[in-house]
C-alpha positions in Angstrom: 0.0 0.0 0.0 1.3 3.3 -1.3 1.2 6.2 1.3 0.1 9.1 0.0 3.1 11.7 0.2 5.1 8.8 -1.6 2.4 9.0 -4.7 2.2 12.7 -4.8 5.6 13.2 -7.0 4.3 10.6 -9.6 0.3 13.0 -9.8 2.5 16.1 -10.2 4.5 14.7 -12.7 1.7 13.1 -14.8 -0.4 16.8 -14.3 2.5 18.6 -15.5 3.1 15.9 -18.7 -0.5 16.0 -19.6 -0.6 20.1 -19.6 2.6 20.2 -21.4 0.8 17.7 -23.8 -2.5 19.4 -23.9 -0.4 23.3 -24.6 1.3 21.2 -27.3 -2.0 20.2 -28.9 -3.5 24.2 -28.7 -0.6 25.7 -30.0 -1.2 27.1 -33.7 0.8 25.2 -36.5 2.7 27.2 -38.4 2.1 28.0 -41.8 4.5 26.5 -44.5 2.7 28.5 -47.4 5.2 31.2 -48.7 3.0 34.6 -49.0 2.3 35.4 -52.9 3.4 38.8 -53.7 4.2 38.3 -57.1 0.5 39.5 -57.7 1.3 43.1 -55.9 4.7 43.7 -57.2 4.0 42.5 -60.9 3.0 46.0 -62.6 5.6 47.9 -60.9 8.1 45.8 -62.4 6.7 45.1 -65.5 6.7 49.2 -65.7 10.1 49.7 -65.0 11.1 46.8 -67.5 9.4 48.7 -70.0 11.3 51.9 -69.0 14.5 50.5 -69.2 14.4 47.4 -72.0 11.6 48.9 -74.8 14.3 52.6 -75.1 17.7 50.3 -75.0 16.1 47.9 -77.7 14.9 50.6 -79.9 18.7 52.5 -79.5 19.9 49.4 -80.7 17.6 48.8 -83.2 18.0 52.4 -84.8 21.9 52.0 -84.5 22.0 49.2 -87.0 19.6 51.2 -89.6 20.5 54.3 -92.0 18.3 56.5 -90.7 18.4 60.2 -91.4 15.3 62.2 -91.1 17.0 64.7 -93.9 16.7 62.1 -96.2 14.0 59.3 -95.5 14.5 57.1 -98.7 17.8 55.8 -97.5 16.7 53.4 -95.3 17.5 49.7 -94.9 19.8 47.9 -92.5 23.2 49.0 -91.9 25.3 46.4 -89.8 28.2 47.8 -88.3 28.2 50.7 -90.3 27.1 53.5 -88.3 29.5 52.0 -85.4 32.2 52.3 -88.1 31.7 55.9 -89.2 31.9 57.0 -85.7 34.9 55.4 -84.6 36.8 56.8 -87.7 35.1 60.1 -86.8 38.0 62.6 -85.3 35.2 64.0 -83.6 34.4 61.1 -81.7 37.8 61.0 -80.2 37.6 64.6 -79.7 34.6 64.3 -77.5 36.0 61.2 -75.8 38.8 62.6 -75.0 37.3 66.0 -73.9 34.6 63.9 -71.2 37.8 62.3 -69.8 38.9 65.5 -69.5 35.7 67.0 -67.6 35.4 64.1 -65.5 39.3 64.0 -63.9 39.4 67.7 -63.8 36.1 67.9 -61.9 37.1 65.2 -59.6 40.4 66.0 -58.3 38.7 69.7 -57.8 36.0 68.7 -56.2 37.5 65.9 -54.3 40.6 68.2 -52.8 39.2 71.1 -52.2 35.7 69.3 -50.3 38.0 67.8 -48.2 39.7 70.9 -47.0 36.5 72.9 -46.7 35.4 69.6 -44.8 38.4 69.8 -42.4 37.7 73.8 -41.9 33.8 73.6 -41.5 34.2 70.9 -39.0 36.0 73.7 -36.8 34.3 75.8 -34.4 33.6 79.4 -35.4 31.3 82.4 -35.2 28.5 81.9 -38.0 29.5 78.1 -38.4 25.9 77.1 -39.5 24.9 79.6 -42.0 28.5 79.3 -43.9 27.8 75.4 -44.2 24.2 76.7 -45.6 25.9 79.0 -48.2 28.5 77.1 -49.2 26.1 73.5 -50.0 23.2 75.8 -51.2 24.6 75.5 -55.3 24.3 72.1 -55.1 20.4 73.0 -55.2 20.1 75.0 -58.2 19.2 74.0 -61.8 22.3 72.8 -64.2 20.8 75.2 -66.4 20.4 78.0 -64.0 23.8 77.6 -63.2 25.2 78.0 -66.5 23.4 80.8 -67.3 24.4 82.6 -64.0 28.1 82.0 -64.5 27.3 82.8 -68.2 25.8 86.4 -67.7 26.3 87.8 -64.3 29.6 86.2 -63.9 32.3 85.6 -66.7 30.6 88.0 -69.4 33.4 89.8 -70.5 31.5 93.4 -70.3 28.7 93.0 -67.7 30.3 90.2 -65.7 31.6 90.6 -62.4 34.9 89.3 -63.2 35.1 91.5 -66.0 34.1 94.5 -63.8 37.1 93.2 -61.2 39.8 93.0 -64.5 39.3 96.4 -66.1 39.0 97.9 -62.0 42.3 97.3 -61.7 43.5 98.2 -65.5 42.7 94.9 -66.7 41.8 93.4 -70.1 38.5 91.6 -69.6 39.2 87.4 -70.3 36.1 86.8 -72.9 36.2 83.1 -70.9 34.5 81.1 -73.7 35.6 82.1 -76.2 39.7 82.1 -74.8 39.4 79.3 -72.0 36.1 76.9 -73.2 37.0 74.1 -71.5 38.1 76.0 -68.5 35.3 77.5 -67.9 33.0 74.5 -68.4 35.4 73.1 -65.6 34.3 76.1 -63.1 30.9 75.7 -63.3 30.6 71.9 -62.9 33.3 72.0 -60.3 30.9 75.0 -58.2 27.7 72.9 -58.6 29.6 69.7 -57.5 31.3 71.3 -54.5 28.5 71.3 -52.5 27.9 68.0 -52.9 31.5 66.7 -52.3 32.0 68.8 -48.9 28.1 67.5 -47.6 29.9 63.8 -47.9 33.1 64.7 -46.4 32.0 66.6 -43.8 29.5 64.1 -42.3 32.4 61.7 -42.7 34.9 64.5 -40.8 31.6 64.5 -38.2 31.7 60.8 -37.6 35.5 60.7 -36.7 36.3 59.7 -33.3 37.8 63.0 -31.7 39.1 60.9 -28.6 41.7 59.5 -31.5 42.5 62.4 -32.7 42.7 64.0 -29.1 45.4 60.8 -28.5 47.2 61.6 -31.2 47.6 65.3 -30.7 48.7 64.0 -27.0 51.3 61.9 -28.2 52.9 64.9 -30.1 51.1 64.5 -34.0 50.8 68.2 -35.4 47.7 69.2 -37.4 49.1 68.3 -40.7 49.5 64.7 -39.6 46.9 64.4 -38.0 45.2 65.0 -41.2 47.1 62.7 -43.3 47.7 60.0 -40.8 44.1 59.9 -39.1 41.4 62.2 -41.4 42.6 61.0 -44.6 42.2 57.2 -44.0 39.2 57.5 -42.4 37.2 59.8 -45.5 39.0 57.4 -47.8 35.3 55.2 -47.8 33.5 58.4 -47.9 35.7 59.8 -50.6 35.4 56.5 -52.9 31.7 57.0 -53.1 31.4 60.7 -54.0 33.8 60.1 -57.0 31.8 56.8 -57.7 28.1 59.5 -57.9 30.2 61.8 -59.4 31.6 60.3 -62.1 28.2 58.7 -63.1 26.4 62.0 -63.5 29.5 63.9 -65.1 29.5 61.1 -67.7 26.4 62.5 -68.9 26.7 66.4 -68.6 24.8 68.4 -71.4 23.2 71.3 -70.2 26.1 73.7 -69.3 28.0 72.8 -72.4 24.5 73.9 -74.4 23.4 76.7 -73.0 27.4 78.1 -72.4 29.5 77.4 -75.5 27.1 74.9 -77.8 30.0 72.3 -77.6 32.4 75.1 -79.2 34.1 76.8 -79.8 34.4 74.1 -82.8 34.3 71.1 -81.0 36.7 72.5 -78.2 33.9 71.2 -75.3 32.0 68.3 -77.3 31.3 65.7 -75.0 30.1 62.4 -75.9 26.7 63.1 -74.5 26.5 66.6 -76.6 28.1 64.5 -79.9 25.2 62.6 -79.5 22.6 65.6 -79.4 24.5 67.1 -82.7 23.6 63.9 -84.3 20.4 63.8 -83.8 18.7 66.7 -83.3 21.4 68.9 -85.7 22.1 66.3 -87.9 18.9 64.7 -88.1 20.9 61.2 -88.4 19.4 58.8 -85.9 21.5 55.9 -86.8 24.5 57.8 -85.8 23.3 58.9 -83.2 22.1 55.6 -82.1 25.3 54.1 -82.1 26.6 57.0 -80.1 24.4 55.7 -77.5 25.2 52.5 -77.2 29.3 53.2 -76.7 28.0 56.1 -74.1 25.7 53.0 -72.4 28.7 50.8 -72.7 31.3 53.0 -71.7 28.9 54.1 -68.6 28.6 50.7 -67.0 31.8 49.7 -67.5 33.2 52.9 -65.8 30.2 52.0 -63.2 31.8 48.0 -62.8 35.1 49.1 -62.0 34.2 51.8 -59.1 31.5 49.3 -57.5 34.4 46.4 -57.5 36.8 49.0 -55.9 34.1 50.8 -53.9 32.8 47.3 -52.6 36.3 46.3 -51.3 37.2 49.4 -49.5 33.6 47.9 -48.0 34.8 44.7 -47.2 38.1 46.2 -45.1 
């Protein structure tokens, strides 16, 4: 005969099996089924398919036709003839050669002289704020706007300002586009991509640790290492991606070439991207053009591979 304080382990142990059991047998399976959102997501897609593909086929399409509105009976299909003609055009190389141009000189502006205004607006000084507003508000205004700014109030060799400076001081006035084109092309983009180049550095400057940089100065570092040795290596991340953005957009400049010099004077500031707008639209010939399009798409994303394999490992460290 079993006392009962011996048998009360064994009910307490059998009460809690059977609630575990019965908490097992409430609990709500859960669901295998993978939620269907191929339904919500479809026309978004399919919409941005047709933005990208339907353009890039028809580019291609056009590129391997003679097509020139000036003269609409010579049509049929071309081959590799329109890619032909503009490779053995000196104009082509011209323009190549002046968006590598563009693009380096821009950068290394932009790039060295956002760092230093990065390294200065970090400081503290009277009026700190409102000089960060001034000097990133021209990253704001129109391409167009800009151009036509620097074109009339600024480097117009009788009503500009820096004309007005030259002859105050008995001074020729520089006529800048029409003596330094590709100079003055370099200006502009460069002041419109400041802005842009010192809002990325400077949050990067604003991140830095200043108890390192407090260590360092302890252990004897000046302010020029400091800035090589600690500043530098740590904006080098931050540096990568505003030439990576950069470079993309300058790729494709065309409004301040327009509106300023028209690609001129002769093809002293033809770009690619404005070779490709005399081509069409001055030249009526969409074949040409076409195939201008397709090296500016393939030159694009293989400019694009390279920075997102070096930005990537810079990542990765």
């Amino acid at each position: 005969m079993i006392r009962p304080d011996h048998g009360r382990p064994f009910r307490e142990e059998a009460v809690i099996s059977v609630s575990a059991a019965s908490s097992e047998f409430h609990k709500p399976a859960r669901s295998t089924r993978k939620p269907r959102t191929l339904a919500l997501v479809a026309p978004s897609v399919i919409v941005l398919l047709l933005w990208m593909i339907v353009p890039l086929v028809m580019t291609l399409w056009f590129s391997l036709q003679y097509y020139n509105l000036l003269n609409p009976a010579a049509e049929g299909f071309a081959g590799l003839d329109n890619y032909r003609y503009l490779v053995t055009d000196p104009d082509f190389w011209v323009s190549l050669e002046n968006t590598l141009v563009l693009l380096g000189s821009v950068l290394v502006i932009t790039v060295v002289f956002g760092t230093l205004l990065a390294v200065l607006y970090d400081q503290p000084f009277p009026g700190r704020n409102v000089a960060r507003l001034l000097v990133i508000a021209p990253f704001f205004v129109m391409p167009t706007v800009s151009a036509l700014v620097w074109k009339n109030l600024m480097m117009h060799p009788i009503y500009g300002v820096l004309g007005f400076l030259a002859r105050s001081v008995g001074l020729e006035p520089v006529d800048w586009f029409a003596q330094y084109p590709m100079a003055s092309v370099i200006i502009i983009l460069s002041w419109e991509w400041l802005p842009f180049a010192l809002l990325i550095l400077l949050t990067a400057v604003q991140s830095l640790d200043h108890e390192q940089r407090e260590a360092a100065r302890m252990d004897g570092a000046g302010p020029i290492a400091q800035f090589f040795y600690i500043t530098l290596p740590h904006l080098s991340r931050a540096i990568s991606v505003v030439i990576m953005i950069e470079t993309i957009f300058l790729l494709t400049i065309f409004a301040e070439i327009f509106v300023t010099t028209a690609g001129g004077p002769g093809n002293a500031t033809t770009n690619l991207a404005f070779l490709i707008y005399a081509r069409a639209l001055i030249q009526f010939d969409v074949g040409g053009a076409s195939a201008g399009g397709v090296v500016a798409i393939l030159l694009a994303n293989v400019v694009a591979f390279f920075l997102v394999r070096t930005i990537a490992r810079r990542l990765e460290v």
